[in-house]
C-alpha atoms as an extended CHARMM CRD file, in Angstrom:
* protein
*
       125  EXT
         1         1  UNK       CA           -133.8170000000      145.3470000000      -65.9860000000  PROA      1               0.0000000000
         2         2  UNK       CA           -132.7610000000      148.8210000000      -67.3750000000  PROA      2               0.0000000000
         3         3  UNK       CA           -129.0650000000      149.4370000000      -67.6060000000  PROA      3               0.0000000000
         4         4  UNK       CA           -126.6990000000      151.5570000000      -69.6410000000  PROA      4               0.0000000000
         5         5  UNK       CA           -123.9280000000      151.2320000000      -71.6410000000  PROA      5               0.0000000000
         6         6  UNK       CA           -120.7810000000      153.3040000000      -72.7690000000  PROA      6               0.0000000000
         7         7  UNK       CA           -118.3790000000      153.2530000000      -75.4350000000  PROA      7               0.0000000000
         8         8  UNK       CA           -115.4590000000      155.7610000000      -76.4760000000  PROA      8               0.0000000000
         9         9  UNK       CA           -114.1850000000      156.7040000000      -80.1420000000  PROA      9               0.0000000000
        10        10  UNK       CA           -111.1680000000      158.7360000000      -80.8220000000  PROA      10              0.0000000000
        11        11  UNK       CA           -110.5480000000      161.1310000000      -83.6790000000  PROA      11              0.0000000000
        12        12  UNK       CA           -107.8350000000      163.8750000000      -84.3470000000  PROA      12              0.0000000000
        13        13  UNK       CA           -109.4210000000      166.8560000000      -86.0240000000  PROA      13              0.0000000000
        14        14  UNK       CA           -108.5240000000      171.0410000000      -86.7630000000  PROA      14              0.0000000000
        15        15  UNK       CA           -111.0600000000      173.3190000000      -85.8000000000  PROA      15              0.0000000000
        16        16  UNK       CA           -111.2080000000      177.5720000000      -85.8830000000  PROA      16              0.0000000000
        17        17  UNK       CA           -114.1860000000      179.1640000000      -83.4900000000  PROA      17              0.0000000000
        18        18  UNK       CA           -115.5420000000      182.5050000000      -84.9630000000  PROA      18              0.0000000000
        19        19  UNK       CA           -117.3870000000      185.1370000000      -82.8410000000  PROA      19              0.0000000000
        20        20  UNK       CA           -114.6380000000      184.9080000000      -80.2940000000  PROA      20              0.0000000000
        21        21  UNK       CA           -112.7780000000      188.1820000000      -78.4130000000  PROA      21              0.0000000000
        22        22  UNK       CA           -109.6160000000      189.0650000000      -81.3220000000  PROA      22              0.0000000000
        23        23  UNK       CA           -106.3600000000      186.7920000000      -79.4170000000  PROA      23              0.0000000000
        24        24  UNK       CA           -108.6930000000      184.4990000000      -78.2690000000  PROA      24              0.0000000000
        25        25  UNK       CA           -106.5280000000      181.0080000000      -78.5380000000  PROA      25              0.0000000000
        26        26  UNK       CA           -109.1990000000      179.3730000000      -79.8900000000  PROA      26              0.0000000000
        27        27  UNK       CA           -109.9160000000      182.0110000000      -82.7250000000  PROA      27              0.0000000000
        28        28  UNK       CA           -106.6040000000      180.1340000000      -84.2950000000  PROA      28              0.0000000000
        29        29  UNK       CA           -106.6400000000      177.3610000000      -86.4120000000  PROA      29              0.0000000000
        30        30  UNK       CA           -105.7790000000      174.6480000000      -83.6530000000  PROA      30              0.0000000000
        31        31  UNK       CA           -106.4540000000      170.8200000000      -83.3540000000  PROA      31              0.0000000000
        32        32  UNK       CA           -107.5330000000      168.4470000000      -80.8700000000  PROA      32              0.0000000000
        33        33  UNK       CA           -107.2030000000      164.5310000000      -79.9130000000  PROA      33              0.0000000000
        34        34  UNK       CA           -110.9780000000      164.0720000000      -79.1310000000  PROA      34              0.0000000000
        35        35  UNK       CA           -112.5610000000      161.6610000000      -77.5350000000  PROA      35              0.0000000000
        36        36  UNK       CA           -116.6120000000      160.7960000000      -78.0260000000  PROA      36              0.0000000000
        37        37  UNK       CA           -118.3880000000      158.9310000000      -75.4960000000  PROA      37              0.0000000000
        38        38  UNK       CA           -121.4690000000      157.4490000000      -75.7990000000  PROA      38              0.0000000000
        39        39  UNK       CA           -123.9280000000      156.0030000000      -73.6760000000  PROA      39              0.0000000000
        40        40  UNK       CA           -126.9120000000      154.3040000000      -74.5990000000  PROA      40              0.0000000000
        41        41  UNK       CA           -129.8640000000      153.3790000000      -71.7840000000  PROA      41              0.0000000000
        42        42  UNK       CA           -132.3290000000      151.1760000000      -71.8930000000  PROA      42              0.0000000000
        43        43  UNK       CA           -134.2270000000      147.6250000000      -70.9650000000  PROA      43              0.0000000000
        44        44  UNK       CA           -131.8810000000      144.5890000000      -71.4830000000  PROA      44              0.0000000000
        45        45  UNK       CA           -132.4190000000      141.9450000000      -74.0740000000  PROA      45              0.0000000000
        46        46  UNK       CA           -132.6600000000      138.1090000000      -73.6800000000  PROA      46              0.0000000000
        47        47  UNK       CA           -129.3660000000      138.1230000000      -75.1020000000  PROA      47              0.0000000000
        48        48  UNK       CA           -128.2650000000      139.8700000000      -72.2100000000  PROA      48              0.0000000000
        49        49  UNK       CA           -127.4640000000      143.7490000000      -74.3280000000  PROA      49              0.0000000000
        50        50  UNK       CA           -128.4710000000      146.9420000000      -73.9270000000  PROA      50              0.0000000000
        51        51  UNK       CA           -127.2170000000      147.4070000000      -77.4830000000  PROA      51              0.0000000000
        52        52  UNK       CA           -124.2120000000      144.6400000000      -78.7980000000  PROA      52              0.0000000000
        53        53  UNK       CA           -121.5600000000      146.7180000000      -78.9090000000  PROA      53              0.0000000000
        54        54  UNK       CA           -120.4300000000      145.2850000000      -82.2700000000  PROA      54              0.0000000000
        55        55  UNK       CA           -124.3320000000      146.9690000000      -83.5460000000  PROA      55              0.0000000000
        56        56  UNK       CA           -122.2780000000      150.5260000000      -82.7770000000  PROA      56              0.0000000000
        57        57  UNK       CA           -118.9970000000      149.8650000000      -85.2530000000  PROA      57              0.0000000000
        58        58  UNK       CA           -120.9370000000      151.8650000000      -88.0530000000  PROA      58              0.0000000000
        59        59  UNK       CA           -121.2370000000      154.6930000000      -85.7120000000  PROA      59              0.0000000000
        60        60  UNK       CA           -116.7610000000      154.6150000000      -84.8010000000  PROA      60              0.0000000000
        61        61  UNK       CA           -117.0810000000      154.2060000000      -89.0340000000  PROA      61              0.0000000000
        62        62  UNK       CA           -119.1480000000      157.2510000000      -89.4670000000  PROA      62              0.0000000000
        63        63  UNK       CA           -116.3830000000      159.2080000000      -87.2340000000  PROA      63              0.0000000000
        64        64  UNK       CA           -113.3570000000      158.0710000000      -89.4650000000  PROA      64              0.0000000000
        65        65  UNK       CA           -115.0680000000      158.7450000000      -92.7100000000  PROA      65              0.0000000000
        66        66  UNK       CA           -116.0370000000      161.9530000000      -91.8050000000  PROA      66              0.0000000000
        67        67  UNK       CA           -114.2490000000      163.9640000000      -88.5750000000  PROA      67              0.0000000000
        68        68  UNK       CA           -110.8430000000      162.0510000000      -88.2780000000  PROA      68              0.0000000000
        69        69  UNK       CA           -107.6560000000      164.1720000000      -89.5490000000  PROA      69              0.0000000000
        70        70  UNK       CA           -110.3160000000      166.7540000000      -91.1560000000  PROA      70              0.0000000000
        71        71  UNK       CA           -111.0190000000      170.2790000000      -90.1650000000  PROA      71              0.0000000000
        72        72  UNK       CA           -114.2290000000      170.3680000000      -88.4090000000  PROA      72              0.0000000000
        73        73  UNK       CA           -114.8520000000      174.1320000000      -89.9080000000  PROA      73              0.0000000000
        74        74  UNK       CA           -115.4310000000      172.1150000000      -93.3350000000  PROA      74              0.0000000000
        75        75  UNK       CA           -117.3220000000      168.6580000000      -91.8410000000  PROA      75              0.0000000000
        76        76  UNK       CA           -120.1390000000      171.3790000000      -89.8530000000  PROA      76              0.0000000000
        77        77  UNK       CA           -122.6700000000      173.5210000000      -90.4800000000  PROA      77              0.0000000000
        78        78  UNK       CA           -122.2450000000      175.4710000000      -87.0430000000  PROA      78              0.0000000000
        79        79  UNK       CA           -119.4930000000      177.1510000000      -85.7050000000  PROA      79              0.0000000000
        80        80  UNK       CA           -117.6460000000      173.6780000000      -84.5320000000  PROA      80              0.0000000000
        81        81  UNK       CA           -117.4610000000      174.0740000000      -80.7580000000  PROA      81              0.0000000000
        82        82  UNK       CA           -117.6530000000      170.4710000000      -78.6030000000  PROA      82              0.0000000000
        83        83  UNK       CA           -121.2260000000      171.0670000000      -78.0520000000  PROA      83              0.0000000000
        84        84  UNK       CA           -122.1360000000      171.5930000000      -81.6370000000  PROA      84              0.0000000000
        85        85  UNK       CA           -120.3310000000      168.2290000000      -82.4210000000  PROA      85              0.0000000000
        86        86  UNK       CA           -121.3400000000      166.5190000000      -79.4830000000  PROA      86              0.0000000000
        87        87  UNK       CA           -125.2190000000      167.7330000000      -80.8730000000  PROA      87              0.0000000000
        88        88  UNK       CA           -124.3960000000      166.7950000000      -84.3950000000  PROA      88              0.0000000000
        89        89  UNK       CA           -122.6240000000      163.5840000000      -83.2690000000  PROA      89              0.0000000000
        90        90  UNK       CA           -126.1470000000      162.6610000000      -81.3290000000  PROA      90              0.0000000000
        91        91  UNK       CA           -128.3030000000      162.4750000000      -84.6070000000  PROA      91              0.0000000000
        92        92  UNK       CA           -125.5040000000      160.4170000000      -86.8200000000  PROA      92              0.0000000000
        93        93  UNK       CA           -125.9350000000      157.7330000000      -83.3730000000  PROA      93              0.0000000000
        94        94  UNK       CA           -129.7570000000      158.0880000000      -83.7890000000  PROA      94              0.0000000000
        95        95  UNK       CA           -129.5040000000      157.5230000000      -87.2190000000  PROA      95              0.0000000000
        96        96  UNK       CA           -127.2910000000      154.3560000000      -86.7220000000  PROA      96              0.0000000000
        97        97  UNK       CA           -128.9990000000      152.5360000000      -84.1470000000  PROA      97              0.0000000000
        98        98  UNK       CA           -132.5690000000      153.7510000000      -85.8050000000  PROA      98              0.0000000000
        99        99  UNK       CA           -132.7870000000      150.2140000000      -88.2670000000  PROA      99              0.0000000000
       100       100  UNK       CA           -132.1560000000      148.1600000000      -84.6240000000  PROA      100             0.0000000000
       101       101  UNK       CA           -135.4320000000      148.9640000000      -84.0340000000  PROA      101             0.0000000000
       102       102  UNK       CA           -134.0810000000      149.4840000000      -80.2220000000  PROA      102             0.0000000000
       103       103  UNK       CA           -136.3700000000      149.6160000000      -77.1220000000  PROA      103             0.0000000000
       104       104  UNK       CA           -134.0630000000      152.6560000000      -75.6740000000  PROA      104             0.0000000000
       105       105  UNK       CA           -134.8310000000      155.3780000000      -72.9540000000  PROA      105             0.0000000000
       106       106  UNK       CA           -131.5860000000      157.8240000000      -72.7880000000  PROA      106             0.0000000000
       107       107  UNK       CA           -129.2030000000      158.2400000000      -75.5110000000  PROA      107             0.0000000000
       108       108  UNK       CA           -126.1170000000      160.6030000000      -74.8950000000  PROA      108             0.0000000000
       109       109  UNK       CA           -122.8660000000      162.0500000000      -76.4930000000  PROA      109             0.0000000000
       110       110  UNK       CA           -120.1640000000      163.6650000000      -75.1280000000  PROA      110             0.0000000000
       111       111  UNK       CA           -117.1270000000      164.8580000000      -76.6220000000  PROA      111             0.0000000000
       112       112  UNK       CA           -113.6640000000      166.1560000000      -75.1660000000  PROA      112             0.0000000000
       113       113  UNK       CA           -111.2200000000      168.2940000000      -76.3920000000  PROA      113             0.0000000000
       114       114  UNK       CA           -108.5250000000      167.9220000000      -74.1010000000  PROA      114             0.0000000000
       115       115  UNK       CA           -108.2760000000      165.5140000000      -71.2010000000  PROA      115             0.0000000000
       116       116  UNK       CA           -109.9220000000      168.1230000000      -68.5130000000  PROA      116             0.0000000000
       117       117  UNK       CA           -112.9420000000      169.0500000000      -70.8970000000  PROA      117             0.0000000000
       118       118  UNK       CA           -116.4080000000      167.4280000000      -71.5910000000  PROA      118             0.0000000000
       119       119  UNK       CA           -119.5020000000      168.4740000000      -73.4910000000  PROA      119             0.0000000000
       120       120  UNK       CA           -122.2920000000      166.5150000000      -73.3780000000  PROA      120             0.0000000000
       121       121  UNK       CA           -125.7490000000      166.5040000000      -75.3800000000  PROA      121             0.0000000000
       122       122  UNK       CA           -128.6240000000      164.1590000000      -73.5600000000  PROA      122             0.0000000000
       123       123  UNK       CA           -131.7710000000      163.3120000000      -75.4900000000  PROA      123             0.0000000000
       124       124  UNK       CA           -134.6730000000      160.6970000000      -75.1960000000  PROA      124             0.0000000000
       125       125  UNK       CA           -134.9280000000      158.3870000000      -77.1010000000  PROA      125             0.0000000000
């Protein structure tokens, strides 16, 4: 049986965007209440998992250490719009499920700035 699973993380985080029309809002230094969502698909174990959720802690770790109550302008290499986090957010999960040695098929990440906004970043696995 293939299935998929999902999990959210939280963060709170300033960000600036550059290249953007002069007065554009998000030109300011603003910040955000994101959310991350990840799903994971693939065949189910004999334990009954996708992935044990309690295997993707490090990953909600990772996010505190590094994104929560910084400014994202600092933490990334690219200018740090959703889809350049949700992107750089997709190999720190790869990187964290990657010793699980994890029969998987999708992975995903999507991240929101504001309750009516989603970006989302799909790769095989």
């Amino acid at each position: 049986m293939i299935a998929t699973i999902t999990k959210d993380f939280s963060f709170s985080a300033s960000h600036q965007l550059h290249g953007l029309a002069e007065g554009h809002q998000c030109g300011r230094i603003h910040g955000h209440n994101y959310v991350v969502r990840i799903e994971v698909e693939g065949p189910v174990d004999e334990r009954g998992f996708v992935v044990d959720y309690g295997d993707l802690a490090p990953f909600g770790q990772w996010i505190d250490n590094h994104l929560d109550h910084r400014h994202l302008n600092d933490v990334l290499d690219d200018n740090p719009t959703a889809e350049h986090l949700a992107r750089a957010l997709l190999d720190v999960l790869r990187k964290t499920l990657a010793p699980l040695s994890l029969r998987l098929i999708d992975v995903s990440v999507s991240v929101s700035e504001t309750p009516k906004t989603w970006a989302t970043v799909m790769g095989k696995w």
